[in-house]
N, C-alpha and C positions, 0 to 999 in steps of 0.2 A: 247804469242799472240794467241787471238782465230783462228782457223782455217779460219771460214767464212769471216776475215780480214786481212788474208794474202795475199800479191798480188802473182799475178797468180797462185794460186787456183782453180780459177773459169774458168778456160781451162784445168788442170789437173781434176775436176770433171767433165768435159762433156764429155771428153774422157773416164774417168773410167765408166762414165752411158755409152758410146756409146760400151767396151768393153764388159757390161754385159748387152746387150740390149737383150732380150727372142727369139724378131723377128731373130736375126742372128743364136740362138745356137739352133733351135727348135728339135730334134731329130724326122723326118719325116715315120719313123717307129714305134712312139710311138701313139698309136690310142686312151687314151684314152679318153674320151666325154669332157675330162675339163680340158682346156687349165692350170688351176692353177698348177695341181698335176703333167702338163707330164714333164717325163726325160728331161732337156736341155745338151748339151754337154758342156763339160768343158771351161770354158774359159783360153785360153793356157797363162803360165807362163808370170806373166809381169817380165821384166825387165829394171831397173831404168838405168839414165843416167851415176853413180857411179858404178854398177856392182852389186845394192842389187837385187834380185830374188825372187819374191812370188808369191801362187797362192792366188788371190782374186776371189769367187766364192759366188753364190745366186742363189737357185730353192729350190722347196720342197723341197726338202734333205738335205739342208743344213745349218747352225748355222745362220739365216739371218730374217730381216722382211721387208716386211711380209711374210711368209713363205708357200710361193706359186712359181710358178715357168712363172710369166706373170710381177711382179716388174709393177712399179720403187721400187729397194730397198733402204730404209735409213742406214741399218743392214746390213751387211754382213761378211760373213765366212774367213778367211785370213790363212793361214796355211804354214808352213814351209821354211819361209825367211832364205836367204843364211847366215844371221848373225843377230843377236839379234835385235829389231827395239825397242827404247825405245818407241816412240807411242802408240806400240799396248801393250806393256808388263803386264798393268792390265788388258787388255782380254786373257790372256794366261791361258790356259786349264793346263800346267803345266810349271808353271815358272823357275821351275828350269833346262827345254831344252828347253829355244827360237827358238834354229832351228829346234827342230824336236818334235813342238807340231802346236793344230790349237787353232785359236783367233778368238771365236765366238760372234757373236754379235755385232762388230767392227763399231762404226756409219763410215759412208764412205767421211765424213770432216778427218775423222781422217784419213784415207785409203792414203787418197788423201793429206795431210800433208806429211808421212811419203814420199810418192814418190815424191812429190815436194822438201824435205829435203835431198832427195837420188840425187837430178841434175834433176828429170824429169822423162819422161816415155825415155827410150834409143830412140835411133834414127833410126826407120825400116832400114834395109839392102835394098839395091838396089836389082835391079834384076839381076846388075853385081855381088855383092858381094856373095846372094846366091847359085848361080853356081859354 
């Protein structure tokens, strides 16, 4: 089934654009003239609703398009899931360590399959459970 016709899809992609939105990770020490190139901070580990683990990340620096650091990206960088993710396996830099390689270039229909395949994005902690 193609991605873009998978039901509920299209709430796990707005949340993964809203994870990697530029306005949220701006690095406010980073001065320099053009919003494209500057540092963003990482966007912290997603964690699916089955207990898969990845970083999905997109700025200048990283395996994504367009490869700028202001997006929306279609591309993006995926790297070191807590266990093999067959979705992303033909962007793997090195397939023969799923978990401890990165998968670049990753369109983010696909991104967003895999975490919809995993149960979903997990379900934030309260502010009880944090404590």
């Amino acid at each position: 089934m193609e991605a873009k016709h998978t039901p509920g899809i299209e709430a796990v992609l707005e949340e993964l654009h809203r994870r990697l939105d530029h306005t949220q990770r701006q690095d406010k020490t980073d001065m320099r003239e053009s919003v494209f190139d500057r540092h963003l901070a990482h966007v912290p580990q997603i964690e699916c609703a089955d207990g898969l683990k990845l970083s999905v990340q997109a700025s200048a620096f990283h395996y994504c398009s367009p490869r700028e650091s202001q997006g929306p990206w279609h591309l993006v960088e995926v790297g070191f899931p807590s266990r093999p993710v067959p979705e992303l396996q033909s962007y793997a830099e090195d397939p023969r360590r799923p978990t401890d390689t990165v998968y670049g270039y990753v369109p983010v229909e696909t991104v967003a399959l895999a975490i919809l395949n995993a149960g979903g994005f997990a379900p934030s902690p309260t502010p009880h459970e944090r404590a």
